[in-house]
N, C-alpha and C positions, 0 to 999 in steps of 0.2 A: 599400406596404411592410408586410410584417406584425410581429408585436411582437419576435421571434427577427433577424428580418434588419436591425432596429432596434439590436441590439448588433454587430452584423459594419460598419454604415455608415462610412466611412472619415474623413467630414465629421466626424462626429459624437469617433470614436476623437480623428482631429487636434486637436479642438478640447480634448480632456481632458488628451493628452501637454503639450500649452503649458502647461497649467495646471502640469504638473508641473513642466515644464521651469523657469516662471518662479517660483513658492516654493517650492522645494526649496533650501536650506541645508544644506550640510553632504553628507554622506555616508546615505545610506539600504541597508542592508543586509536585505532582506527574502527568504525561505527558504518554500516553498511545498511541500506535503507530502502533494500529489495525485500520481499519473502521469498522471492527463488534463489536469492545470493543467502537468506538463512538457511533455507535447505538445504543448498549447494554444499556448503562451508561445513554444516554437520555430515553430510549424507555421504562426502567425500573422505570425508577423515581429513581435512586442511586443520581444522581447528584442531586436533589433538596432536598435529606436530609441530606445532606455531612456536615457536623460543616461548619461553617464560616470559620474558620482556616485552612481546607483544600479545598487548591486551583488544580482545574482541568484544566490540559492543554491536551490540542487535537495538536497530530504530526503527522507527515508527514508518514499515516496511509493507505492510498487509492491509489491504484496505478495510477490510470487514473489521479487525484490530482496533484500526482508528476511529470507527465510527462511534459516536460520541453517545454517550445513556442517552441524551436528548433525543437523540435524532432515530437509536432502538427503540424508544417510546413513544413515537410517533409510527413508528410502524404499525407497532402492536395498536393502537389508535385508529389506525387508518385500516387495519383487518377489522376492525370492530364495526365497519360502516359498510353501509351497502354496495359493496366494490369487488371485483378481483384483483386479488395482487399477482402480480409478476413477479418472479426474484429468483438469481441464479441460489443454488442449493446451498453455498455457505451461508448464508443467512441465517436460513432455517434456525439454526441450534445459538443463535449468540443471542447471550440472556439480556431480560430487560428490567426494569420493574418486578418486583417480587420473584425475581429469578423467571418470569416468564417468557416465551421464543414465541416465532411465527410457528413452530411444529406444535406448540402448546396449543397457541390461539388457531391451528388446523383443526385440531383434536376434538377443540370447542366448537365445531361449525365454521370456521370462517373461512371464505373460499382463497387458500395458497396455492397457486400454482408453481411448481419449478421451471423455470425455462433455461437453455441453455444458449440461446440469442436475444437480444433486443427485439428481434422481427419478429421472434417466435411471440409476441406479446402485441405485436400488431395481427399477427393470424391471428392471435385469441379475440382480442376485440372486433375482431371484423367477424367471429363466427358468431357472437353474443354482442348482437348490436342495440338491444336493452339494456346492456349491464356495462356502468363504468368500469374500465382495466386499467392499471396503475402499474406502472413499473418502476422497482425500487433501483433508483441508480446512485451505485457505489464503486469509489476503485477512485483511480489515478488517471493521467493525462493516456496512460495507454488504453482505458476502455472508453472514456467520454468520447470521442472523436464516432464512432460504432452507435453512440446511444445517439449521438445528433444526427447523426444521417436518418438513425429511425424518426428521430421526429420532423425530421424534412419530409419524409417518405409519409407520415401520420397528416401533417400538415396539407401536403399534394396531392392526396389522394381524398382528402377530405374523412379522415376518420377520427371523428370527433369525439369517441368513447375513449381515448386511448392518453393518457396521457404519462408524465414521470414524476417520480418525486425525489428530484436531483442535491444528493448530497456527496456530489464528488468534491475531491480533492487535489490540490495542486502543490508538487512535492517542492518546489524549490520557493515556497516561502516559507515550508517547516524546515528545509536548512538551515534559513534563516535566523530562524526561532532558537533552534539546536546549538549554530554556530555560539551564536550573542549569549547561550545560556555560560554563566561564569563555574557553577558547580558540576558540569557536563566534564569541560575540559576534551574535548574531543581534537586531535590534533591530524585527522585525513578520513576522508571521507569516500568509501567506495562508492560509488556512484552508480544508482537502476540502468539496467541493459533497455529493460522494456520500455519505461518512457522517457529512456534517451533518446530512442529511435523515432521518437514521435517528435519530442520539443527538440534535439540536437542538445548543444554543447554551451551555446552561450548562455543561457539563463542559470549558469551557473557559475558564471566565471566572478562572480562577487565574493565567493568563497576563498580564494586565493588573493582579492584587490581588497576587499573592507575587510578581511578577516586573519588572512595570512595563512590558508588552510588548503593545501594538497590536496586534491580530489581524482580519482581515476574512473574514467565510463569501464566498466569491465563486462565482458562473459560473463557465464555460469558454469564453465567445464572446471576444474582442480588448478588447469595452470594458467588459467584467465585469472583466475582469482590471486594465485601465486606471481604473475607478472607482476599487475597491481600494486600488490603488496613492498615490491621489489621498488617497484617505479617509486612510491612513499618512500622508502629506507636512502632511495640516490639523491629526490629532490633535499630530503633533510639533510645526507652529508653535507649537499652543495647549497642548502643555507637556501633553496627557492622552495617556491608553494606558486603551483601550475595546476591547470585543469587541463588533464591529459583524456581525450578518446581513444582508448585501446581496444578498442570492441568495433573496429572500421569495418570489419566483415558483414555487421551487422545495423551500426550505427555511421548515419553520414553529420558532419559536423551539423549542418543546416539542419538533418532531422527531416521529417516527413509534409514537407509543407504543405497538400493536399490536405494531410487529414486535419494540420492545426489549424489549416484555411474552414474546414466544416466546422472543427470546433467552434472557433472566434463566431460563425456565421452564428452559430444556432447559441451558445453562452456566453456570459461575462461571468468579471471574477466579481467577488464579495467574501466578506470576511466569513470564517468557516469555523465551528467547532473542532477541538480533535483532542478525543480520547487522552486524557492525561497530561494534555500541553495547555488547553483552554482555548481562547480566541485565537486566532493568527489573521492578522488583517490580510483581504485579496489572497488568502488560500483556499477558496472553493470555486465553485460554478455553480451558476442560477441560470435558468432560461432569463432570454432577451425577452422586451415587452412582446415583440410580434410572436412571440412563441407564449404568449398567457392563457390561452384557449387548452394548451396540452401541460400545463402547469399545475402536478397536484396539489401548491401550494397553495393555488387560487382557489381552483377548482373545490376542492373541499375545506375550502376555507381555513388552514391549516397555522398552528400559531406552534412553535416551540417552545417547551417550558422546561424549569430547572426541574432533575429528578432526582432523589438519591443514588448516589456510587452503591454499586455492589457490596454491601459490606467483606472486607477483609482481602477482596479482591486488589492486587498491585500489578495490574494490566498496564494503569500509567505510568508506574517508576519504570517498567520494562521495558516499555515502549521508547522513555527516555534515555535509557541505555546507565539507569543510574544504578539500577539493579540486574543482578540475571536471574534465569527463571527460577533453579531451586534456592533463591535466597525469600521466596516470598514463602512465608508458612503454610500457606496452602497448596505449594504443589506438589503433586505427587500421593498424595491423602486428600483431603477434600476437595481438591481440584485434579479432574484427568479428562482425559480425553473421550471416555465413556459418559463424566458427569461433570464436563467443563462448568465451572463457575465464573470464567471469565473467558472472554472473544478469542486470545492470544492460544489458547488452550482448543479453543472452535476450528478455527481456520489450520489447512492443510500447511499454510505460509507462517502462521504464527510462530514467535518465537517459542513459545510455552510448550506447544504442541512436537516443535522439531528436538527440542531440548529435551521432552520426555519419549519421545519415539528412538532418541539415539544415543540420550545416555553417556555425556561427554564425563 
């Protein structure tokens, strides 16, 4: 058995659920704020053997999810000008404005391309050195580090067609948000593998000092997820709230500090929209002044404005973990995964979408 198929072992998983099963008091309300710990948790079947008493909330995990109707409707905006865009393929299908997507405004003439790297978006501007190329950047502290080196590499090379239009996100000020929320009630917090690995461990440790809230870095294999869960159930008998890294195979306390070094170089933070939470102050990233030239805030003169919500869509109650997916009226009937009406339902990480793929 090798060391990976060591966390999938069934014996091993069963042997940890008892644990749980037998000291666990009370109610455990734990919120995990990965899309690969959503899929994990359904795709495993962890979630359908969790006691009763432990309740599963799904947060604001998926990037594409969080991305705010403002900041979808500058997309489609930004298709509409004489540009190519760039953007990895989940985009494509999450609605904006009159239920419209970038596969709409393709359909319409307007030049989408998919890419499957950052760079792949500097080849396109350098093949089409007439035509501005715009890349749409989305995600968490584990894709921005990738998107900044492209624009160090866009900068150095002097390819001045190429720029981004940065509306990532930064997860440990929507803990924040989440923690402080009074109607949440969230009482531990599984904590993202992937950009642990990047920021490490400490920009989290507010969660157990201002908050008093148990947190665990975990895996995605069945008994990462199920240690976790265990580790929550020991701190609460013994009355502590600790931010544990149990994912060390993968995650080093300090985190990757190469990559958060290109981050810092190439972004700063600013207050950020997010899908169903609203503002959160210093939870995004904006290009630094010296990077204004690859800026397609600038570059296209770009202004964010308020749009209408989806009508009847509740991507943000889900996202807050105040609802689960089949409690919103439209899923499953006028919301699927063939004719998503909202993001959560788009994305392969969405809760919506994992929730109706696996049918808990």
């Amino acid at each position: 058995m090798s060391l990976l198929d060591s966390f999938k072992d069934p014996h091993l998983c069963q042997a940890v659920l008892e644990r749980i099963h037998a000291e666990l008091h009370g109610e455990l309300r734990f919120m995990e704020v990965c899309g690969t710990h959503t899929v994990s948790i359904f795709r495993s079947g962890v979630r359908s053997l969790l006691p009763e008493n432990v309740v599963h909330l799904s947060g604001p995990g998926c990037p594409v999810c969080v991305t705010h109707d403002s900041e979808v409707a500058l997309f489609l905006e930004l298709a509409g000008k004489n540009a190519i865009i760039a953007t990895f393929g989940d985009l494509m299908r999450v609605p904006g404005p009159e239920k419209r997507t970038l596969k709409t405004a393709q359909a319409e003439g307007a030049r989408v391309r998919i890419v499957y790297s950052p760079f792949e978006a500097i080849k396109l501007a350098q093949d089409n050195p007439n035509d501005k190329v715009v890349f749409l950047g989305v995600g968490f502290e584990t894709t921005a580090p990738a998107i900044a080196a492209t624009l160090k590499t866009a900068r150095e090379e002097g390819v001045h067609n190429f720029s981004v239009l940065s509306f990532h996100k930064l997860v440990p000020p929507a803990l924040h948000a989440l923690a402080a929320d009074p109607e949440l009630q969230v009482q531990a917090f599984l904590l993202p593998g992937h950009v642990s690995a990047i920021i490490g461990v400490e920009p989290y440790r507010f969660l157990a000092q201002q908050h008093g809230i148990p947190a665990v870095v975990a895996g995605f294999e069945p008994l990462d997820i199920l240690q976790a869960l265990h580790l929550f159930v020991t701190m609460r008998n013994k009355g502590q709230a600790e931010v544990i890294n149990a994912y060390t195979r993968v995650v080093a306390d300090a985190g990757n500090t190469k990559a958060m070094a290109m981050l810092n170089e190439v972004f700063m933070p600013a207050d950020a929209l997010w899908r169903g939470i609203g503002l959160i102050p210093g939870s995004g990233l904006v290009l630094r002044p010296e990077y204004a030239a690859h800026d397609a805030m600038q570059v296209f003169d770009l202004t964010l404005r308020d749009v209408p919500q989806i009508k009847g869509c509740q991507c943000g109650d889900v996202l807050k973990g105040k609802i689960s997916p089949d409690q919103c009226v439209l899923f499953g009937k006028a919301c699927t995964p063939a004719a998503p009406v909202g993001p959560c339902m788009v994305s392969t990480e969405g809760s919506c979408a994992a929730y109706f793929k696996y049918r808990v």
